[in-house]
Every structure is written in C-alpha cells, then in structure tokens.
Biopython code that builds the backbone (N, CA, C, O; Angstrom):
import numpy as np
from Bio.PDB.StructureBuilder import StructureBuilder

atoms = [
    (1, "UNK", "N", (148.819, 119.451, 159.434)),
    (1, "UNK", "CA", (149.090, 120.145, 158.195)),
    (1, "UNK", "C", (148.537, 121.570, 158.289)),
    (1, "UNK", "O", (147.544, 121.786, 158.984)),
    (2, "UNK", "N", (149.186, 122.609, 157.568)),
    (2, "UNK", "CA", (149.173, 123.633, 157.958)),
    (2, "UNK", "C", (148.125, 123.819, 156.621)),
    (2, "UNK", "O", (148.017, 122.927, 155.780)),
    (3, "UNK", "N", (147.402, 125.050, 156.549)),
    (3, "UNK", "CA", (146.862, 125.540, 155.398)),
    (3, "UNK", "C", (146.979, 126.863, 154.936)),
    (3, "UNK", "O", (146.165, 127.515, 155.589)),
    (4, "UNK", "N", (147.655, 127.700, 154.035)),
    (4, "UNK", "CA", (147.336, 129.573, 154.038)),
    (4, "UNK", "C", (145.991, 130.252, 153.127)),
    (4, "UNK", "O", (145.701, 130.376, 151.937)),
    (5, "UNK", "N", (145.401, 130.586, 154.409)),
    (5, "UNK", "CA", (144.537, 130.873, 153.139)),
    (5, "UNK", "C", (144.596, 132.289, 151.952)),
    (5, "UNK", "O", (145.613, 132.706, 151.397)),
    (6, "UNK", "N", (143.318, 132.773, 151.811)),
    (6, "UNK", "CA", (143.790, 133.882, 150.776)),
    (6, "UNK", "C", (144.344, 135.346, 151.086)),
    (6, "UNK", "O", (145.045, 135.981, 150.299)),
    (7, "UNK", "N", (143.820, 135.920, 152.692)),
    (7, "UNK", "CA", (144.841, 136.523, 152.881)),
    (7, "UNK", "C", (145.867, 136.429, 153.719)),
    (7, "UNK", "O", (146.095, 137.446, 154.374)),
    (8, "UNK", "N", (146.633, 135.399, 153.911)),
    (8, "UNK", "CA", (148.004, 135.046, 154.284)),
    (8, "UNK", "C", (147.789, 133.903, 155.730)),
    (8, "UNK", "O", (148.774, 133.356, 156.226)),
    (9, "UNK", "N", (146.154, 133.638, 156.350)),
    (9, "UNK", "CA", (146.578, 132.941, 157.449)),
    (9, "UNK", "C", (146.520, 131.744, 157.161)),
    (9, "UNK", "O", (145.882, 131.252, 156.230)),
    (10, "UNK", "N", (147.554, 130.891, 158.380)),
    (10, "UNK", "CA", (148.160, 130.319, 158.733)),
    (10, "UNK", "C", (146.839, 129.211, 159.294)),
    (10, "UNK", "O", (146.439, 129.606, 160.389)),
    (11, "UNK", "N", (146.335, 128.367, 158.972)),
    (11, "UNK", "CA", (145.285, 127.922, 159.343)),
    (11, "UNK", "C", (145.484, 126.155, 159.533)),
    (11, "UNK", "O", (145.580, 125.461, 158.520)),
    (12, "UNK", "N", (145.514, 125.771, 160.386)),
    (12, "UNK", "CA", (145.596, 123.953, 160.546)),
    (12, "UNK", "C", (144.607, 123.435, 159.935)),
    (12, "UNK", "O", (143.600, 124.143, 159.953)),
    (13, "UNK", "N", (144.529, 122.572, 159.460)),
    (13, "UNK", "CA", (143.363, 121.722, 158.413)),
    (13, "UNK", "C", (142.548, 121.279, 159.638)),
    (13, "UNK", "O", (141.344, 121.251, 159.382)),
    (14, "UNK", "N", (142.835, 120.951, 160.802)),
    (14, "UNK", "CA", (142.313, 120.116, 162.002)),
    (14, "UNK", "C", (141.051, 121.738, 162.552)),
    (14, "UNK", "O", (139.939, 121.631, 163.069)),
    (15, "UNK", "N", (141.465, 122.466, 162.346)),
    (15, "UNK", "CA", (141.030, 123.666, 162.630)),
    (15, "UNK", "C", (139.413, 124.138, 161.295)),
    (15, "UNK", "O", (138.302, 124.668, 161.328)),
    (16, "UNK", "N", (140.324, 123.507, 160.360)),
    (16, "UNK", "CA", (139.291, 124.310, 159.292)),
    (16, "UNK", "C", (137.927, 122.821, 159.409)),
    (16, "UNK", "O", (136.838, 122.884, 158.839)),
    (17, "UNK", "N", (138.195, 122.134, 159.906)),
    (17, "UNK", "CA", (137.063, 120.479, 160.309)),
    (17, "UNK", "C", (136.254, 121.533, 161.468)),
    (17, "UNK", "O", (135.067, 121.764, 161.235)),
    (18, "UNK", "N", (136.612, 121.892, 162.171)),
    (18, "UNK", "CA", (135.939, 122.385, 163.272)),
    (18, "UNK", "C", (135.534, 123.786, 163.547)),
    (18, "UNK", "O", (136.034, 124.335, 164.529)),
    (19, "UNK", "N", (134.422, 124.638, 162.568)),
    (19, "UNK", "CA", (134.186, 125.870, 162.747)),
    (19, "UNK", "C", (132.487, 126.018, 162.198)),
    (19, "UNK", "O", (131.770, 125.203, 161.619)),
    (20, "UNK", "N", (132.233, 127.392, 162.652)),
    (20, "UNK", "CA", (131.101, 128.193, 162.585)),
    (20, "UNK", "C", (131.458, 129.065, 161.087)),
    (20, "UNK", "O", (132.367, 129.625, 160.474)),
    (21, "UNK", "N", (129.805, 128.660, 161.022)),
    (21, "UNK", "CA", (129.220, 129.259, 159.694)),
    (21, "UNK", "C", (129.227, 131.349, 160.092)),
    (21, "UNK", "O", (129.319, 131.763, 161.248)),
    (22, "UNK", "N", (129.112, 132.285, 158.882)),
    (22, "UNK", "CA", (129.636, 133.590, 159.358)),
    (22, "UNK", "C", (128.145, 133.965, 158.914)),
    (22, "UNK", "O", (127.446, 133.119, 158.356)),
    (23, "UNK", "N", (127.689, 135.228, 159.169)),
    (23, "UNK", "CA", (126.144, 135.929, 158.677)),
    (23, "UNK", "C", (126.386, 137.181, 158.232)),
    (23, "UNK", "O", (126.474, 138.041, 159.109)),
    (24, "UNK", "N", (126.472, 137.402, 157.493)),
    (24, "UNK", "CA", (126.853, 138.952, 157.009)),
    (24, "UNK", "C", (125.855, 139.969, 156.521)),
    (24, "UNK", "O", (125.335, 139.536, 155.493)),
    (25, "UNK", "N", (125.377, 141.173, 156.862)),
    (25, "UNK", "CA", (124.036, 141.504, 156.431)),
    (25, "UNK", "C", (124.893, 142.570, 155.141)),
    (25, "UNK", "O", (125.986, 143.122, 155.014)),
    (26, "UNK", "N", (123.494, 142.406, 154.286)),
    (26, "UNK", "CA", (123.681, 143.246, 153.204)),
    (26, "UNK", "C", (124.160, 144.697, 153.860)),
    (26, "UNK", "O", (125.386, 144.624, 153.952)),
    (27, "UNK", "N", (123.787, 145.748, 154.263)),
    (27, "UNK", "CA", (124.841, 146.832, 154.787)),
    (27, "UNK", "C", (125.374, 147.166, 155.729)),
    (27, "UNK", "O", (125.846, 148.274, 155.985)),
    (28, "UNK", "N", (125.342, 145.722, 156.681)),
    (28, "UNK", "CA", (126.044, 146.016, 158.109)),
    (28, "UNK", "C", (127.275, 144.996, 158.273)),
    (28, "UNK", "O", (127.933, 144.980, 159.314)),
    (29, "UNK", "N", (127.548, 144.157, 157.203)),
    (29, "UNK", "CA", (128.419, 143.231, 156.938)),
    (29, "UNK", "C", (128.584, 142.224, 158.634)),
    (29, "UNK", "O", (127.832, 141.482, 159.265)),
    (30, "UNK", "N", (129.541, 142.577, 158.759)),
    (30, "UNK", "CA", (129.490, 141.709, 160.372)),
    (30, "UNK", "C", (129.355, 142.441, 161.323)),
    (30, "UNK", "O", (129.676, 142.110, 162.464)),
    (31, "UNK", "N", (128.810, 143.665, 160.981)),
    (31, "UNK", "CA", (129.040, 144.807, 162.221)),
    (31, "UNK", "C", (127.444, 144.236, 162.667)),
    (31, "UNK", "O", (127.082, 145.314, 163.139)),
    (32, "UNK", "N", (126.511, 143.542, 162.818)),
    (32, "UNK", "CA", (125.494, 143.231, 163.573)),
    (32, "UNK", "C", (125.685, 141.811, 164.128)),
    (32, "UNK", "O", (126.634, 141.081, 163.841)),
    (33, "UNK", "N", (124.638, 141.493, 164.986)),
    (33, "UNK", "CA", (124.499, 139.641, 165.813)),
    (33, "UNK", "C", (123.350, 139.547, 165.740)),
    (33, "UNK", "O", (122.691, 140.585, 165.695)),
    (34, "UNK", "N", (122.580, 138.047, 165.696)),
    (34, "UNK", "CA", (121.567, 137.873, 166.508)),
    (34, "UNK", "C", (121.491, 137.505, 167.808)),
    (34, "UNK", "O", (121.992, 136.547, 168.397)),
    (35, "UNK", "N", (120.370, 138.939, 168.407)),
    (35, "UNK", "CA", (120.395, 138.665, 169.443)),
    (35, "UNK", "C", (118.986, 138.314, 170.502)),
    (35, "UNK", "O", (118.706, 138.602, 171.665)),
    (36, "UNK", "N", (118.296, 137.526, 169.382)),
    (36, "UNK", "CA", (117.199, 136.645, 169.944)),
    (36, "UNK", "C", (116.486, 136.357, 169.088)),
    (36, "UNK", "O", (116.874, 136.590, 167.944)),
    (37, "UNK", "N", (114.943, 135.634, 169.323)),
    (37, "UNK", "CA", (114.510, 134.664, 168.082)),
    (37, "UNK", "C", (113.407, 134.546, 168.541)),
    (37, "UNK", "O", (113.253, 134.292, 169.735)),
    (38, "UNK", "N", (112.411, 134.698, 167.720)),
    (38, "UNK", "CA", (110.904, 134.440, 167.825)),
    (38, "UNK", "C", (110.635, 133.387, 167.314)),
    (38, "UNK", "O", (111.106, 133.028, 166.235)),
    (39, "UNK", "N", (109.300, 132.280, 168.463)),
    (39, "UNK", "CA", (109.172, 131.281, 167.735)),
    (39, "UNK", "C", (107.560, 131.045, 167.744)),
    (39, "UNK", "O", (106.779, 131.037, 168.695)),
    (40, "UNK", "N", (107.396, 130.906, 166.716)),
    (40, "UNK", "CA", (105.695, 130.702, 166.423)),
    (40, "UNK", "C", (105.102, 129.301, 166.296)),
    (40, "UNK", "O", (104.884, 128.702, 165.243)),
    (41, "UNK", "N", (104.844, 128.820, 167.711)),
    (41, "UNK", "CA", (104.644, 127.292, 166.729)),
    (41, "UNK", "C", (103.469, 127.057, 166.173)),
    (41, "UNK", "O", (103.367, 126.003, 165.545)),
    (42, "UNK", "N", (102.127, 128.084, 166.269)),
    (42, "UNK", "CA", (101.101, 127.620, 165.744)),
    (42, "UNK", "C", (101.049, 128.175, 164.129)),
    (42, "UNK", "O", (100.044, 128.041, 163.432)),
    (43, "UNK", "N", (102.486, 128.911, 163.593)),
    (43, "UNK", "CA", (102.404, 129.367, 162.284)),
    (43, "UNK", "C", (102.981, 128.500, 161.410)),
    (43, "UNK", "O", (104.079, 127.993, 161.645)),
    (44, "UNK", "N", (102.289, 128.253, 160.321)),
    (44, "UNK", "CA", (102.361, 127.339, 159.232)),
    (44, "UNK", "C", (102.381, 127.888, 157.554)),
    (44, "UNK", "O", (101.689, 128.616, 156.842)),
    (45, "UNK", "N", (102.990, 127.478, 157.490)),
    (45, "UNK", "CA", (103.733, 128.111, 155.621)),
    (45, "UNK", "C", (102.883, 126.984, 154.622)),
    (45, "UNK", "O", (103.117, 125.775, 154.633)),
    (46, "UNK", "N", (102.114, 127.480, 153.982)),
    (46, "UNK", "CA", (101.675, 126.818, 152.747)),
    (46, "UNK", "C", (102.612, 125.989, 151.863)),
    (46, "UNK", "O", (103.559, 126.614, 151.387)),
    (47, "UNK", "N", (102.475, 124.262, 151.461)),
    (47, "UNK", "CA", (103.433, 123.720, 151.357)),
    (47, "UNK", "C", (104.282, 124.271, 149.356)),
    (47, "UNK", "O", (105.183, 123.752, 148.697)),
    (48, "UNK", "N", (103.377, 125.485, 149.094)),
    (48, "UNK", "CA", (104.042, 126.415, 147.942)),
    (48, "UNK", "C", (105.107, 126.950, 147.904)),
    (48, "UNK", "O", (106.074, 126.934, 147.143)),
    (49, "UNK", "N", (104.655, 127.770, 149.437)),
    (49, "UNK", "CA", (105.938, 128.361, 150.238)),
    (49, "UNK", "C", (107.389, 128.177, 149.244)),
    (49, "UNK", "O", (107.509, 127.089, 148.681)),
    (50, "UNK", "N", (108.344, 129.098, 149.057)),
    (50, "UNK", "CA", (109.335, 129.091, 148.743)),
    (50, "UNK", "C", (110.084, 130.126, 149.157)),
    (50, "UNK", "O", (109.651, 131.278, 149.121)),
    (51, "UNK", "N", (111.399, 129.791, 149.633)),
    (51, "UNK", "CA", (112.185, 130.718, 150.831)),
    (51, "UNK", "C", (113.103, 131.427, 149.630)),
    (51, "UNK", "O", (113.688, 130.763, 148.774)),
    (52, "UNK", "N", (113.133, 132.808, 149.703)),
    (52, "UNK", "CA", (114.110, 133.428, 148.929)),
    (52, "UNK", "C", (115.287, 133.291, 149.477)),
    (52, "UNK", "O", (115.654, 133.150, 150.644)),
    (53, "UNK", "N", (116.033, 133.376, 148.093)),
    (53, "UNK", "CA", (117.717, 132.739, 148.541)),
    (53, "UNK", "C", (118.352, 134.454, 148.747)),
    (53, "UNK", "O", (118.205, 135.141, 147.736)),
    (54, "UNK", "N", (118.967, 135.096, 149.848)),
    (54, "UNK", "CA", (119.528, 136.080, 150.126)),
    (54, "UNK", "C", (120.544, 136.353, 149.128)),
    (54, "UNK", "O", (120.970, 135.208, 148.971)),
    (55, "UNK", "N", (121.239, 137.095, 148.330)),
    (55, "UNK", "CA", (122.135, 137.765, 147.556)),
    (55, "UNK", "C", (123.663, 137.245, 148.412)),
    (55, "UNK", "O", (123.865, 137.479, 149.603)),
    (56, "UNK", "N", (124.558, 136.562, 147.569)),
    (56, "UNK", "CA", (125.874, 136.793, 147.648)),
    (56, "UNK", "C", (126.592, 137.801, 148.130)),
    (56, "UNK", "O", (126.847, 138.599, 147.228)),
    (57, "UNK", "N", (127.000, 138.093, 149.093)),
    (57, "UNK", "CA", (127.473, 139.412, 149.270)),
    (57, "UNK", "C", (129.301, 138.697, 148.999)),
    (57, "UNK", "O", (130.189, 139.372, 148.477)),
    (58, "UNK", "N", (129.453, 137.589, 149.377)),
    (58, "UNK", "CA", (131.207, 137.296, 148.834)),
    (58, "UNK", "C", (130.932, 136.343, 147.940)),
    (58, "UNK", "O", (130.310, 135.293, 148.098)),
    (59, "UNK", "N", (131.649, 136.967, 146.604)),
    (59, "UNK", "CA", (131.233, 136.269, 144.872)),
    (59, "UNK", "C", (131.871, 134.862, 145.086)),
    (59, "UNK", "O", (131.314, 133.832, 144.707)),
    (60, "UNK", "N", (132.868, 134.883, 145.609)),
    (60, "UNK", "CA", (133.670, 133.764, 145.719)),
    (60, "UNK", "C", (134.086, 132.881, 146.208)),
    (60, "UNK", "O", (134.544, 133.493, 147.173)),
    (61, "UNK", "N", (134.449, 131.492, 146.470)),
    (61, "UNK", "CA", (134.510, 130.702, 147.102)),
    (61, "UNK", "C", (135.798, 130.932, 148.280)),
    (61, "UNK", "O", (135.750, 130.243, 149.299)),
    (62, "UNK", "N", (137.082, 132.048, 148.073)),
    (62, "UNK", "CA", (138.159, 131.761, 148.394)),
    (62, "UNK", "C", (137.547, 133.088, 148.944)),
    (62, "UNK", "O", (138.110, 133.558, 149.933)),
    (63, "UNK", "N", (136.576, 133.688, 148.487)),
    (63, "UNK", "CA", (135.836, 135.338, 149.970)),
    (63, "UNK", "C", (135.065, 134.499, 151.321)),
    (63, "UNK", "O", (135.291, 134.495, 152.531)),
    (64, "UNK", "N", (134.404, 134.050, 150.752)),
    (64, "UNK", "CA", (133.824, 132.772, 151.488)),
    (64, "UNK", "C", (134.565, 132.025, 152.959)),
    (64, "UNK", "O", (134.227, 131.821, 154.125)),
    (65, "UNK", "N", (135.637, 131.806, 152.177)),
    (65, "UNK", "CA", (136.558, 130.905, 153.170)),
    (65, "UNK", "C", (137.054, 132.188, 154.227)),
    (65, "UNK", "O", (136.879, 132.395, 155.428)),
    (66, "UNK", "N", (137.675, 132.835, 153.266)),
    (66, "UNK", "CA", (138.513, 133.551, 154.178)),
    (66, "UNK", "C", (137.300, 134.152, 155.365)),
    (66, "UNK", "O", (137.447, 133.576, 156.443)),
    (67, "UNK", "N", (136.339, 135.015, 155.370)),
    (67, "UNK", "CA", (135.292, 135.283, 156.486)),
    (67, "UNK", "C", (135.049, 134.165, 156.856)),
    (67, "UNK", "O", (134.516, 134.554, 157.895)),
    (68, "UNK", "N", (134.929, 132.587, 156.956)),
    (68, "UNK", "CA", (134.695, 131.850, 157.523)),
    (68, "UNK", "C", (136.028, 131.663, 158.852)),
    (68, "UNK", "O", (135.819, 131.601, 160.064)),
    (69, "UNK", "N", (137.524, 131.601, 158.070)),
    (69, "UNK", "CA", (138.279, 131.695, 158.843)),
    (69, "UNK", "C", (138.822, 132.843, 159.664)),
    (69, "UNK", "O", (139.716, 132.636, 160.485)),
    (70, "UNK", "N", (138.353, 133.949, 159.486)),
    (70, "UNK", "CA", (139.076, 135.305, 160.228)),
    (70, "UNK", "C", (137.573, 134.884, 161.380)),
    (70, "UNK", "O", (137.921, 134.759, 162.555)),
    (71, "UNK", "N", (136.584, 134.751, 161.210)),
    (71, "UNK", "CA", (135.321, 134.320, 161.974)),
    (71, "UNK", "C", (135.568, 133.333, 163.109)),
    (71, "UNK", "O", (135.105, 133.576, 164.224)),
    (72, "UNK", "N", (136.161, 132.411, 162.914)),
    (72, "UNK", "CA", (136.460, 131.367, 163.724)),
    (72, "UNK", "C", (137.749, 131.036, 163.927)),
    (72, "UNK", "O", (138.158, 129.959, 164.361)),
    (73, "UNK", "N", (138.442, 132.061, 163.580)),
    (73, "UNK", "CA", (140.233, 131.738, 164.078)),
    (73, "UNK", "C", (140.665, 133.477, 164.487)),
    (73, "UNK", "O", (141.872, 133.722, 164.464)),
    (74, "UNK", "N", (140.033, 134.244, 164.726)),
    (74, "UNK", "CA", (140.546, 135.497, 164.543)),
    (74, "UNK", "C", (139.489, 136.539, 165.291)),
    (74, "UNK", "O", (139.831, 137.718, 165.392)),
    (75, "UNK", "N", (138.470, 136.197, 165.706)),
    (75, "UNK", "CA", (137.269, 136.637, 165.785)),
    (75, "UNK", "C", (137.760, 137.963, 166.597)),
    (75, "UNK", "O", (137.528, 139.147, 166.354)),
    (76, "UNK", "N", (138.398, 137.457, 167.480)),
    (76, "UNK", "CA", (138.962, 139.049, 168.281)),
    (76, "UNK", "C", (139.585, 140.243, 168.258)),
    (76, "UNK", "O", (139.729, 141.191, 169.030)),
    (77, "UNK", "N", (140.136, 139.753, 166.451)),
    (77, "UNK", "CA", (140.510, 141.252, 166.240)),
    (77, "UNK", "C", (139.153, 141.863, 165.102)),
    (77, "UNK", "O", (139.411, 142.880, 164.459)),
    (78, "UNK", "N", (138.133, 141.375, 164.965)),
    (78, "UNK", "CA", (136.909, 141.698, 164.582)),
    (78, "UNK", "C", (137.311, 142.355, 162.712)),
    (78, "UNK", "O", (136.987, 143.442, 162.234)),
    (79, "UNK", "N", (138.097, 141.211, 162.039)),
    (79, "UNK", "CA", (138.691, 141.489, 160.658)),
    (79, "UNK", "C", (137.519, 141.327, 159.635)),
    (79, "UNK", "O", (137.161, 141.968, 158.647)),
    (80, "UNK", "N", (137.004, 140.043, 160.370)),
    (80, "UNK", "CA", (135.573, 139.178, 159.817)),
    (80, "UNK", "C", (134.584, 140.274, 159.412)),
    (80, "UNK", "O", (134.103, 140.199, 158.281)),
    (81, "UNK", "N", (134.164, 141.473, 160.365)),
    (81, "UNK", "CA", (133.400, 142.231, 160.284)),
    (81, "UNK", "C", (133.302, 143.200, 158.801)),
    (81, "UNK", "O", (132.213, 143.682, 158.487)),
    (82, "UNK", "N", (134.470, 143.415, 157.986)),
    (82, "UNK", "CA", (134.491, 143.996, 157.590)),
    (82, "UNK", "C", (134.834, 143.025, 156.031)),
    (82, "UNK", "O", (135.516, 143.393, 155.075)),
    (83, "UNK", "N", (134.236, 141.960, 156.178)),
    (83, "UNK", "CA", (134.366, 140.635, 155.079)),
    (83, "UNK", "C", (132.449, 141.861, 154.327)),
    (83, "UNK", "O", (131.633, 142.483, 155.008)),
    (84, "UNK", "N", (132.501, 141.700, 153.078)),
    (84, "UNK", "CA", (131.652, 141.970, 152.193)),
    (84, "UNK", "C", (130.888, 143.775, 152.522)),
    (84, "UNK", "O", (129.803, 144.223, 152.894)),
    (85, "UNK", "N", (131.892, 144.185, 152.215)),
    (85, "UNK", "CA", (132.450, 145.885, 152.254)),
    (85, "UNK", "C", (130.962, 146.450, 153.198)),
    (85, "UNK", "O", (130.108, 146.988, 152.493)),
    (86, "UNK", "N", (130.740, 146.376, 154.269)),
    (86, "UNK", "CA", (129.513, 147.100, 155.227)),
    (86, "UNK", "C", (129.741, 148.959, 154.607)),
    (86, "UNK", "O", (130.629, 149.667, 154.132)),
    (87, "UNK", "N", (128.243, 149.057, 155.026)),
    (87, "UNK", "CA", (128.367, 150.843, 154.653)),
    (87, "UNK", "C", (128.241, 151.279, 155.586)),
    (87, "UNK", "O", (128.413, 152.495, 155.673)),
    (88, "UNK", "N", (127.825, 150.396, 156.934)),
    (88, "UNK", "CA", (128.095, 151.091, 158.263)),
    (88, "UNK", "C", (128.533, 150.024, 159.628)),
    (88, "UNK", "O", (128.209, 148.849, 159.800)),
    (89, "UNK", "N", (129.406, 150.944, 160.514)),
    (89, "UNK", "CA", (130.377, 150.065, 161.019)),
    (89, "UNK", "C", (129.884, 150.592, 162.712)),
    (89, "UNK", "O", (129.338, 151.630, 163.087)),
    (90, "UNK", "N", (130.446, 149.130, 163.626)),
    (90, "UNK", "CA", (130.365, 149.980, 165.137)),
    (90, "UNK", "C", (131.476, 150.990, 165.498)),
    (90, "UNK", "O", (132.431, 151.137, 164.735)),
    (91, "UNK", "N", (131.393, 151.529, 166.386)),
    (91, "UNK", "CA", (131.823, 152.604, 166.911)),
    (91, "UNK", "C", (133.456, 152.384, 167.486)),
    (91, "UNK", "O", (133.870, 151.266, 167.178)),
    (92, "UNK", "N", (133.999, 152.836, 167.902)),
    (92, "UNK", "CA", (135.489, 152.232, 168.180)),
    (92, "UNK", "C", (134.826, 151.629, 169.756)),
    (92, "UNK", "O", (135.333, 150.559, 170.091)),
    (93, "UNK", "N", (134.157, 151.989, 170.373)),
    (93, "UNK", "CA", (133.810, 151.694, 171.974)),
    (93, "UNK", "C", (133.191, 150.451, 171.710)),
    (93, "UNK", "O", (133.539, 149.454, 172.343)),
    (94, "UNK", "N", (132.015, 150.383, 170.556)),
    (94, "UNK", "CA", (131.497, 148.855, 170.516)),
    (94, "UNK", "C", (132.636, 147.870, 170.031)),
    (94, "UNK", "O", (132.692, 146.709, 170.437)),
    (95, "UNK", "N", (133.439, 148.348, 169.234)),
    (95, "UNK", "CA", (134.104, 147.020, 168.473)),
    (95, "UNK", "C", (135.357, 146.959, 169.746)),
    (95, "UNK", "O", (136.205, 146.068, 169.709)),
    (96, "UNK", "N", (135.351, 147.959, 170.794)),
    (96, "UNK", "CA", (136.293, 147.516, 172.281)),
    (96, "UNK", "C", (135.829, 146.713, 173.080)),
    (96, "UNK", "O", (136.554, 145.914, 173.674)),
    (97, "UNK", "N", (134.401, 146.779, 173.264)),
    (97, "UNK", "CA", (133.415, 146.200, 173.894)),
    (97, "UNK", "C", (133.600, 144.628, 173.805)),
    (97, "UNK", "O", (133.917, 143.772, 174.632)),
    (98, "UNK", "N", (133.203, 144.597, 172.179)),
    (98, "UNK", "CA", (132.941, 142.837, 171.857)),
    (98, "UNK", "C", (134.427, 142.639, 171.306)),
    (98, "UNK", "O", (134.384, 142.160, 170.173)),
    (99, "UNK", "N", (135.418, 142.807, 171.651)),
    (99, "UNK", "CA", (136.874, 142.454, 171.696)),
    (99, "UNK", "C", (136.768, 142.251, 172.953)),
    (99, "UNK", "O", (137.294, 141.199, 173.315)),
    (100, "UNK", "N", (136.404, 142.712, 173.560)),
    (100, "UNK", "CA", (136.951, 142.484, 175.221)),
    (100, "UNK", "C", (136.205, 141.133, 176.055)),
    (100, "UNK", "O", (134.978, 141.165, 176.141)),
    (101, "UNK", "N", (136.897, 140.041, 176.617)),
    (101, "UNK", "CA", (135.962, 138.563, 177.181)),
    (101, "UNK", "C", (135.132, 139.287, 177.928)),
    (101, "UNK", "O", (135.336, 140.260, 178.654)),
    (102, "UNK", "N", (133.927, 138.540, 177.590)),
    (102, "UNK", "CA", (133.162, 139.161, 178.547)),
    (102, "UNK", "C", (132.979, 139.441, 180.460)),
    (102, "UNK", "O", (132.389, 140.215, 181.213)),
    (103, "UNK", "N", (133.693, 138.529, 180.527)),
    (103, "UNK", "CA", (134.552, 139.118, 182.277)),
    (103, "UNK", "C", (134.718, 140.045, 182.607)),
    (103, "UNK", "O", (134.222, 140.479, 183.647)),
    (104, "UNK", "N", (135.480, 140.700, 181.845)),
    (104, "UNK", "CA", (136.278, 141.635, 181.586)),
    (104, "UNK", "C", (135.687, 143.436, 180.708)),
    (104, "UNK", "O", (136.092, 144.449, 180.137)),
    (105, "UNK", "N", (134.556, 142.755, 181.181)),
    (105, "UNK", "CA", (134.115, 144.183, 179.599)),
    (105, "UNK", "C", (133.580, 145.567, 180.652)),
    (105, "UNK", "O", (133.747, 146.756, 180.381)),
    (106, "UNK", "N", (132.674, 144.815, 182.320)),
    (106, "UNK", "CA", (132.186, 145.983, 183.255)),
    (106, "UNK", "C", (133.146, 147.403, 183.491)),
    (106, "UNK", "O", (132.915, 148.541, 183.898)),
    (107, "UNK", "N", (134.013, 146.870, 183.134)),
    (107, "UNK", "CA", (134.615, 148.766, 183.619)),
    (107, "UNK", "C", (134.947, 149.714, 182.053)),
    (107, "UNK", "O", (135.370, 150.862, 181.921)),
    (108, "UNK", "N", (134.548, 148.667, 181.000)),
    (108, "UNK", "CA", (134.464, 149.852, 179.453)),
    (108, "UNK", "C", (132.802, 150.911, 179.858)),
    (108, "UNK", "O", (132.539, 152.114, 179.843)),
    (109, "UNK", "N", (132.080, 149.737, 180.158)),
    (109, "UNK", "CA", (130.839, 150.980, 180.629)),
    (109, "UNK", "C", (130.064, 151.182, 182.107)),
    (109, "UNK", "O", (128.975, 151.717, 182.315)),
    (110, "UNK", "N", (131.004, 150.566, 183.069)),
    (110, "UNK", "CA", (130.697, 151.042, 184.173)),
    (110, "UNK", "C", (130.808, 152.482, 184.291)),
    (110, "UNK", "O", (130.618, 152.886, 185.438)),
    (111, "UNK", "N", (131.110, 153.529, 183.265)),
    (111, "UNK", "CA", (130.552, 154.698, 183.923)),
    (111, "UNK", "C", (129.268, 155.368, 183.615)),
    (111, "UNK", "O", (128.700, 156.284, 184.209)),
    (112, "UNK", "N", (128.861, 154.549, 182.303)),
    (112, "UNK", "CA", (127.126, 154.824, 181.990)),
    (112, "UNK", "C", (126.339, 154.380, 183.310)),
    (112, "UNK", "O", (125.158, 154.728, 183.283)),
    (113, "UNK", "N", (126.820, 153.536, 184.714)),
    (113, "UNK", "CA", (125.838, 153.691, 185.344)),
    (113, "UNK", "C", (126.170, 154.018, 186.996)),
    (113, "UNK", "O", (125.757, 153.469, 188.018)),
    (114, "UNK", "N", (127.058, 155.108, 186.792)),
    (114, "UNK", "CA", (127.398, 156.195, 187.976)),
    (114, "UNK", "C", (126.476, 157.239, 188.268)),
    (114, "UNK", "O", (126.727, 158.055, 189.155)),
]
sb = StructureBuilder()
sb.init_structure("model")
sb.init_model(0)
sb.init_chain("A")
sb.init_seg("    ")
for serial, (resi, resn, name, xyz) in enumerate(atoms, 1):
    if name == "N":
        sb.init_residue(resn, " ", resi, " ")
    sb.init_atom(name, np.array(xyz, "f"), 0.0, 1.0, " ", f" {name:<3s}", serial, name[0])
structure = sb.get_structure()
C-alpha cells in the first residue's frame, strides 16, 4: 500500500514501519550531525534531576512526518535539511559533499590536499 504524504511523496506503508528518527537544531535545522559522544561513566545525576524537554521546532504532527520521511526516503537530495526553517545553511560544496556516497566523495576535495 502506497501512502502520500503532506508534501506529495509517494511513500509505501512497509517503508514508513522501517525508519530513523530526524534531529533538527534550533538554528541549524538539519544543516548539522552528530559527530561523536562523550561518555562519563563515573557521572551521576541526582535522582531530582529533570531533563528539559527541547522546543518544537515542527508544530505539527503532519511537519513531523514529513522530515521523518524526506530523512529516510530522500535523504540525498538533503530536502530534510531545510524541515523547521534553519537561519544557517551548508555551503553548496558541503551539501555536494554529503550528497555524494562516500566512495565517491575523494576527488570533491582532493585538491585541499595537493
């Protein structure tokens, strides 16, 4: 079964069972990644502790979906990125970069190291 979502794709239900959650930062929208992780194991949170809930950046359930699906059905034309309006974006060379498989990416900046 096919599904459309809100802006026009074409999405298999078998497809929407099987995907990744999206991270969107308040002014870099999808234009950032994580790209590593600190782990502390001798640090401990007082059991008061309460984790602030981050701000909505998509109000809606059907904004929601759709960056979930341009994220995990679309990722390569990098549409996702621009899900919850960013005020700053990568460069046309980065967003060529992470379009490009990574196999394939050494000769966008093999000349930074001539």
């Amino acid at each position: 079964m096919v599904v459309k979502t809100g802006l026009g794709l074409n999405v298999h239900r078998a497809q929407l069972q099987k995907r990744s959650g999206v991270a969107l930062h308040p002014k870099y929208g999808g234009y950032f990644a994580y790209r590593g992780v600190f782990v502390f194991p001798n640090v401990r949170l007082p059991s008061t502790f309460k984790e602030k809930r981050a701000a909505m950046l998509l109000d809606t359930v059907e904004k929601q979906e759709e960056a979930i699906a341009l994220y995990n059905h679309h990722w390569w034309d990098g549409k996702y990125r621009d899900c919850g309006n960013p005020v700053e974006k990568y460069s046309d060379l980065q967003l060529k970069y992470f379009s490009t498989l990574p196999e394939q990416r050494w000769p966008i900046i093999a000349h930074w190291f001539q």
